[in-house]
C-alpha positions in Angstrom: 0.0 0.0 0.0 1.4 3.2 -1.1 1.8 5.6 2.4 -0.9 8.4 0.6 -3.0 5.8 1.0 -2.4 4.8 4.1 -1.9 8.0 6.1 -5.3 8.9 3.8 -6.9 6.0 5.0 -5.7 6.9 8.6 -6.6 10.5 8.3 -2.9 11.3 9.2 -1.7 14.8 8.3 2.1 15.7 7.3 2.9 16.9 10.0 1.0 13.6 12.6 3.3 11.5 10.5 6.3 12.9 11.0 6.1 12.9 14.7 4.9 9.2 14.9 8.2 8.6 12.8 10.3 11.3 14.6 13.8 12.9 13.7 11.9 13.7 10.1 11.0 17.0 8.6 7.8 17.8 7.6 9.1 18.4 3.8 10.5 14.8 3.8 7.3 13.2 4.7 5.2 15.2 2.0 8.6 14.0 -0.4 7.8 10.4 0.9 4.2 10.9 0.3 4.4 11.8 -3.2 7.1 9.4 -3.8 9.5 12.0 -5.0 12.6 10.4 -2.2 13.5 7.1 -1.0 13.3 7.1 2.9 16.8 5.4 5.0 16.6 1.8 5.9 15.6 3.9 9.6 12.6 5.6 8.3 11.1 2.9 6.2 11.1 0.4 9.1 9.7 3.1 11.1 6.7 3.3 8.7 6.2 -0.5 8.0 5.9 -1.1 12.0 3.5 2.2 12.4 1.3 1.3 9.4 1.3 -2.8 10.9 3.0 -4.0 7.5 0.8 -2.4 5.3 3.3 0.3 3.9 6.6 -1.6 3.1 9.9 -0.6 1.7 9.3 -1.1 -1.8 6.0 1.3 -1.6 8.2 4.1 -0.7 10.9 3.7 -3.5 10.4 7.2 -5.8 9.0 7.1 -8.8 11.1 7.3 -12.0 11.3 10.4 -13.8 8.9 10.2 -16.7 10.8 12.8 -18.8 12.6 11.5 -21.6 16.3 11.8 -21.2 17.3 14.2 -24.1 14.6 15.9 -22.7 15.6 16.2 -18.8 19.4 17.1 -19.7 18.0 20.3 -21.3 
């Protein structure tokens, strides 16, 4: 389960989340969110044991940019 979902689903703002996680901005859980950054090996076993398994590590690895190449380098 993707953590938009979850924290969605759990009516969890920004800000809720990054205090259940702790030592974590604000800015990176809305990154984490939106899948634009990969969480540390810390943070994502922080989140699997909040969300009881439902968010694991591969649901929080960012999305590929969906720019071509010659296109990005620009």
């Amino acid at each position: 389960m993707l953590l938009k979902a979850w924290m969605r689903d759990e009516g969890l703002t920004d800000r809720e989340m990054a205090d259940r996680i702790g030592d974590i901005s604000l800015f990176m859980v809305r990154k984490l969110r939106f899948r634009e950054r990969g969480p540390s090996i810390r943070v994502a076993a922080r989140i699997e044991e909040l969300s009881g398994g439902m968010v694991r590590a591969p649901d929080l690895e960012p999305l590929k940019s969906r720019r071509p190449l010659a296109e990005a380098s620009s």
